[in-house]
C-alpha positions as CSV (number, residue, x, y, z in Angstrom):
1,X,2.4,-13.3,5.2
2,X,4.3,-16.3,7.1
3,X,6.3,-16.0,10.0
4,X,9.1,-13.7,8.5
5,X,6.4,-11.1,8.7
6,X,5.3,-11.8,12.2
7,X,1.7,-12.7,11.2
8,X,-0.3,-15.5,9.9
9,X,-2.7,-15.9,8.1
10,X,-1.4,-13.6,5.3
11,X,-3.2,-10.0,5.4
12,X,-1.8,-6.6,5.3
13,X,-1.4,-3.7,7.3
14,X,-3.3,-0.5,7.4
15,X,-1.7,2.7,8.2
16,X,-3.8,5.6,8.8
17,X,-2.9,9.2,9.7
18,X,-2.9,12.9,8.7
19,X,-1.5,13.7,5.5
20,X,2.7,14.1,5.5
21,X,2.7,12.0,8.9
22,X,5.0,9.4,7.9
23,X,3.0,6.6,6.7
24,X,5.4,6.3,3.5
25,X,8.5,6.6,5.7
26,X,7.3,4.0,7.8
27,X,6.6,1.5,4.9
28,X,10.2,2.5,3.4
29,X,11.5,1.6,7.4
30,X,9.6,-1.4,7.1
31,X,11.2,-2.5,3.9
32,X,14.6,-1.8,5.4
33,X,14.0,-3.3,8.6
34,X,13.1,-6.7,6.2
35,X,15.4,-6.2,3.9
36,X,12.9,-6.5,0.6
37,X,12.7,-4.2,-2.5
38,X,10.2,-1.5,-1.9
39,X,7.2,-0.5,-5.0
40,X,4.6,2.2,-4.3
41,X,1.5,2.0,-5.9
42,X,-0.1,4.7,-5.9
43,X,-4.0,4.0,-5.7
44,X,-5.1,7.5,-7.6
45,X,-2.9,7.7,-10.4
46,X,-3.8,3.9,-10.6
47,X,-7.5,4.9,-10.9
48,X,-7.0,7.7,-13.4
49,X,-5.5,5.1,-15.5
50,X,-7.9,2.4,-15.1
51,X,-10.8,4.9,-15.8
52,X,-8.7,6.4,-18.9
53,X,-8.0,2.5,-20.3
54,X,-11.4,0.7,-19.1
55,X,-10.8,-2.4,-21.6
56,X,-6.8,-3.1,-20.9
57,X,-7.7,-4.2,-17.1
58,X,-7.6,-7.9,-17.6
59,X,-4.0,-7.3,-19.1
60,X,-2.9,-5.0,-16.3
61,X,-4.3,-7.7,-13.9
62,X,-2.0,-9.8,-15.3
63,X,0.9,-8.2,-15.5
64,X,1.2,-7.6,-12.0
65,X,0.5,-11.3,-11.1
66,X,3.6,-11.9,-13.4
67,X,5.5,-9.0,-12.1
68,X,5.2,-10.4,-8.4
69,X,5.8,-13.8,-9.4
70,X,9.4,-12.3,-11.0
71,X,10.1,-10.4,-8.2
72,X,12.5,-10.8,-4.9
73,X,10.8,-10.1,-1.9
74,X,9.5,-7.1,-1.9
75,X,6.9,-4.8,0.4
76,X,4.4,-3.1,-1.8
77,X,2.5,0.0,-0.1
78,X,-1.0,0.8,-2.0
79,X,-0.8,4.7,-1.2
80,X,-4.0,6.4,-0.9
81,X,-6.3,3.7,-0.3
82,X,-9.2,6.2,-0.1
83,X,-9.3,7.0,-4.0
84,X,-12.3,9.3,-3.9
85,X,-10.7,12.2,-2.0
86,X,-7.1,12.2,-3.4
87,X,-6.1,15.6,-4.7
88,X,-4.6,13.9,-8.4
89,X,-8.6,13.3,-9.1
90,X,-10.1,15.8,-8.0
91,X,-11.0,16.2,-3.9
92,X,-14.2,13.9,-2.8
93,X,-15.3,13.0,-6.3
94,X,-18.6,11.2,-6.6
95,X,-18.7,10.2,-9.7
96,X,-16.2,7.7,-10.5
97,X,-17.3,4.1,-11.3
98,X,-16.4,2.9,-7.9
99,X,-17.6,-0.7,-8.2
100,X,-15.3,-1.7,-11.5
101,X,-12.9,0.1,-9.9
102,X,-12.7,-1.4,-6.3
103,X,-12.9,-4.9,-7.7
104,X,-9.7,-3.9,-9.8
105,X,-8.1,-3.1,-7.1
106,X,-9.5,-5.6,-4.5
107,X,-8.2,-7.8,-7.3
108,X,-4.4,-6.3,-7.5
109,X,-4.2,-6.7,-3.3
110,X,-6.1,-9.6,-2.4
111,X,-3.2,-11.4,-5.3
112,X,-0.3,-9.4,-3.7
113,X,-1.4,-11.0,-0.1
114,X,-1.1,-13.9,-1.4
115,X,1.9,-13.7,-3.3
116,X,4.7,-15.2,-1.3
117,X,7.7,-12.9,0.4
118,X,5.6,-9.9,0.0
119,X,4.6,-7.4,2.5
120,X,1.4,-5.4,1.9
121,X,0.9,-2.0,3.2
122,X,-2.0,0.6,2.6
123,X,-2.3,3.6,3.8
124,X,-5.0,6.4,4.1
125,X,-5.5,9.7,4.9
126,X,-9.0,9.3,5.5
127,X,-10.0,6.5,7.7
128,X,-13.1,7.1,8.4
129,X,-14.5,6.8,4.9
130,X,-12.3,4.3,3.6
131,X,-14.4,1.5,1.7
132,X,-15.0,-1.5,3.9
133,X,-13.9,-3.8,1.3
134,X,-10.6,-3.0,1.9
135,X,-10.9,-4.2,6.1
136,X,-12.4,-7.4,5.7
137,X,-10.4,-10.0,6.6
138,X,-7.4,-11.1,5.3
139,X,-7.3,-7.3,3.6
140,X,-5.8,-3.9,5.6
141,X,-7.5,-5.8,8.9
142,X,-4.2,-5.1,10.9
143,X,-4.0,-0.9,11.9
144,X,-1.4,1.2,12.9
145,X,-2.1,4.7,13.4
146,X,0.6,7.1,12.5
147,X,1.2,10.0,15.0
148,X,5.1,10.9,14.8
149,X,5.8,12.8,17.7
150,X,8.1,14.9,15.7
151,X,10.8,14.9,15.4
152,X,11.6,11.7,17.6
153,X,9.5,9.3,15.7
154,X,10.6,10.7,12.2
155,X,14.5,10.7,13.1
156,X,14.2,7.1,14.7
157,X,12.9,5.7,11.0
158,X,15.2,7.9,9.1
159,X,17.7,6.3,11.2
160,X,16.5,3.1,9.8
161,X,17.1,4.6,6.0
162,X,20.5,6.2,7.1
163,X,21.6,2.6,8.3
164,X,20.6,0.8,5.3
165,X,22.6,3.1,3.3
166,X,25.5,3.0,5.3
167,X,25.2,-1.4,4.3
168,X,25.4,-0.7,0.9
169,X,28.1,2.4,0.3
């Protein structure tokens, strides 16, 4: 990130919290607030597919190098950094090949840092057994934990959506 995104050198930023807390809200505010596109990937479906189409990874590797490249600035959220215990694969599964696919996706975030105007976001449910990998620096080393004091917190960023709306009607 450079100095539009308020920090340097370019990382992303973490956001941790209980599940329907307002992580995704606060990426969408985020996006708003910086006026950039917004794409959600999100990390479990993204390992179901990998794991369903082992040998297209290069190509899908690729593709999203050449996707950012194309794109206007944009903030990209990785939702559900914490793979294993997403609902989509099954709660706390074991048995995935975790190495192939963390370096996929070490891969598809470590380019998105460093693609220019983009803004990374992960965020996680489950903090404390999120992979290390993904905290190193120059990764998700920047944390924000997400506690909405609802509803004061969730209005103030819906605010944030209502105004960007109100720009563009």
């Amino acid at each position: 990130m450079d100095g539009r995104w308020g920090s340097y050198p370019r990382a992303a930023v973490r956001l941790i919290g209980r599940g329907g807390g307002g992580k995704t809200l606060l990426a969408r505010a985020l996006a708003s607030l910086t006026d950039t596109d917004f794409v959600t990937v999100a990390v479990p479906r993204l390992v179901i597919e990998v794991i369903h189409r082992g040998g297209q990874v290069a190509e899908l590797v690729s593709g999203w190098s050449q996707t950012l490249a194309e794109m206007p600035p944009v903030t990209v959220l990785f939702e559900g950094l914490e793979f294993s215990q997403a609902r989509e694969i099954g709660e706390r599964r074991q048995d995935l090949p975790v190495g192939p696919v963390m370096d996929l996706l070490l891969d598809l975030v470590d380019r998105t840092i460093a693609a220019g105007d983009t803004l990374v976001v992960g965020s996680t449910s489950y903090p404390d057994t999120l992979r290390h990998a993904f905290a190193q620096p120059k990764r998700f080393e920047r944390v924000v934990e997400v506690t909405p004091l609802f509803p004061q917190d969730i209005v103030a960023a819906l605010e944030v959506h209502a105004a960007e709306a109100e720009k563009r009607a």
